[in-house]
C-alpha positions as CSV (number, residue, x, y, z in Angstrom):
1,X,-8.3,-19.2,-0.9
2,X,-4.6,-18.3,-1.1
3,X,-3.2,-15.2,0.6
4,X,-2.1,-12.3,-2.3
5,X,1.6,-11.4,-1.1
6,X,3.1,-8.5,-3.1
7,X,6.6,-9.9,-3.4
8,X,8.1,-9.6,-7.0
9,X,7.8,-5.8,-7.9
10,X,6.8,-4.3,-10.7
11,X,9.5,-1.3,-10.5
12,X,11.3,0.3,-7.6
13,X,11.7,3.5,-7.4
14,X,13.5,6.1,-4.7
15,X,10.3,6.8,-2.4
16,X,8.1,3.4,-3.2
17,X,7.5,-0.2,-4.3
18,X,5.1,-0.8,-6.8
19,X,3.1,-3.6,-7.6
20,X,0.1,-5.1,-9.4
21,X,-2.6,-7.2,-8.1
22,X,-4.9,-8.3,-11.1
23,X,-5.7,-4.3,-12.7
24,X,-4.8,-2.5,-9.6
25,X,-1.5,-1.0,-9.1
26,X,-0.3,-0.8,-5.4
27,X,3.1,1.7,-4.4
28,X,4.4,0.6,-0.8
29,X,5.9,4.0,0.0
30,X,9.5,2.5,1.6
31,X,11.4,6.1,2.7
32,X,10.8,5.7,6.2
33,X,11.1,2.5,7.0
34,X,12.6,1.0,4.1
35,X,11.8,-1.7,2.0
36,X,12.0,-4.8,3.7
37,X,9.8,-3.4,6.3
38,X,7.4,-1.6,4.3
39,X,6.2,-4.7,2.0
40,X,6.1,-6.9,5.1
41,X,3.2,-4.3,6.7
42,X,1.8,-4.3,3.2
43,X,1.9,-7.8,3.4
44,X,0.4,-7.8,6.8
45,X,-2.5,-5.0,6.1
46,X,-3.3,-6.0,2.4
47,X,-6.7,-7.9,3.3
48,X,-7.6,-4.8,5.1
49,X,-7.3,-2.2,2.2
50,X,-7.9,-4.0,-0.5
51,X,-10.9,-5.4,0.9
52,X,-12.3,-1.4,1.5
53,X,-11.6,-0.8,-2.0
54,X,-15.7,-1.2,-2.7
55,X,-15.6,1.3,0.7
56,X,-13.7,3.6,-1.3
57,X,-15.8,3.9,-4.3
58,X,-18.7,4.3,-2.3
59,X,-17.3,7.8,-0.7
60,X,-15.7,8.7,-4.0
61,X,-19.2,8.4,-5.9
62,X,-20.9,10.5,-2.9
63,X,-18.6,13.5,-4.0
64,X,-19.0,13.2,-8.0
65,X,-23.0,13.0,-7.4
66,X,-22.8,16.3,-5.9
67,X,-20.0,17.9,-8.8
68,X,-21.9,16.0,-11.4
69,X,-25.6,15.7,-10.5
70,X,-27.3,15.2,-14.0
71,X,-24.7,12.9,-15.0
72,X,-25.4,10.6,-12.3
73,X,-29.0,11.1,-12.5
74,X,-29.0,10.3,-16.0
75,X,-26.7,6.9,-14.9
76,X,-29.6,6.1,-12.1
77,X,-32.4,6.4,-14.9
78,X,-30.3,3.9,-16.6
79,X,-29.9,1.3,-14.2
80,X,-33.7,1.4,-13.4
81,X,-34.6,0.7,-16.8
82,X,-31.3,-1.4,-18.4
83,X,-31.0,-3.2,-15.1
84,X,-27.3,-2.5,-15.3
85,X,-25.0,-3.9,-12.9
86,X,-21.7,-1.6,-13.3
87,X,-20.2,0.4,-11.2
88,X,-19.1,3.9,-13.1
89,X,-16.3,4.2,-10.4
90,X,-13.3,1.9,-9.9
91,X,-10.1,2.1,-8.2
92,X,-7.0,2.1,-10.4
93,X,-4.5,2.3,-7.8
94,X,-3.6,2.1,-4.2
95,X,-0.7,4.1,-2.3
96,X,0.1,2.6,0.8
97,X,2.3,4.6,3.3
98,X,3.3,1.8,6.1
99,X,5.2,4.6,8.8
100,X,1.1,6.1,9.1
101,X,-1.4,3.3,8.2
102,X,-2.8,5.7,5.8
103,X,-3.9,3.8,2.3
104,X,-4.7,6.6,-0.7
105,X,-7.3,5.3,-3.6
106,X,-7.0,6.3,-7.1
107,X,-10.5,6.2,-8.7
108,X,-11.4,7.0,-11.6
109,X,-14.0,6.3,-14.5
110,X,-15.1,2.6,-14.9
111,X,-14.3,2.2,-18.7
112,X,-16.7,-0.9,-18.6
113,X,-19.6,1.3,-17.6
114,X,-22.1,2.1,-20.2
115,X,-22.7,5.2,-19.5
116,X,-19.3,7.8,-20.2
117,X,-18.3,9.9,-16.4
118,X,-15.4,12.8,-17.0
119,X,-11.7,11.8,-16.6
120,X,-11.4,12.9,-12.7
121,X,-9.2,11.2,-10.2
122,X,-11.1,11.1,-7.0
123,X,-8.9,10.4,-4.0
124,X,-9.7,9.0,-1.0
125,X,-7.5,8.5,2.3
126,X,-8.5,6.1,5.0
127,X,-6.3,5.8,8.0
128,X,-6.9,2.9,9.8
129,X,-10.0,1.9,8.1
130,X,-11.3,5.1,8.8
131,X,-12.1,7.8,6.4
132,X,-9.5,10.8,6.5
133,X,-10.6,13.2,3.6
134,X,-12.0,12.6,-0.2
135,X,-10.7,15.2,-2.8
136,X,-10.2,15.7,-6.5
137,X,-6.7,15.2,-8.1
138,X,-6.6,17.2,-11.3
């Protein structure tokens, strides 16, 4: 399997890098160490966050089961009897900030899910794989 290197941006900006890796956007934040240095730990830690992105969603759809129980009650009746397979969460984006380790996921509603969850952006910060603090970005 070949190695995803974020290498040709999609825009530059004062503060960050960003890039896109199939729908997910990713910002390197550069202003500490720059940019050279920030995508080469990007490069170097990518496996790691992207591959907690399911991790993410997980801890993101704890917190909207308890703002939205019926909603998700109403989703679990439907996957018992529709046998769907969709998650109603996805990430849309990733902030990494290189100078910390700490990765910040953008989820949101899965627009693919059958059943319709409010426009909330759930963040969730890991620092070194390690859950730092969930909250909702309004």
């Amino acid at each position: 399997m070949k190695k995803t290197i974020l290498d040709i941006p999609l825009g530059s900006y004062d503060s960050c890098e960003e890039f896109q890796v199939g729908t997910t956007l990713i910002w390197v934040h550069t202003d500490v160490l720059g940019i050279s240095e920030s995508v080469r730990k990007a490069n170097n830690s990518f496996d790691d966050f992207w591959n907690k992105k399911s991790q993410a969603v997980e801890w993101a759809e704890t917190e909207s089961r308890k703002k939205y129980p019926q909603l998700w009650d109403d989703y679990d009746v439907l996957c018992c009897t529709q046998n769907l397979n969709v998650v109603p969460l996805k990430v849309y984006g990733i902030h990494y900030y290189p100078n910390v380790g700490l990765v910040r996921y953008e989820i949101n509603s899965n627009t693919d899910c059958i059943i319709e969850m409010p426009n909330d952006w759930i963040m969730v910060e890991m620092i070194e794989s390690i859950l730092f603090k969930v909250y909702w970005d309004k």
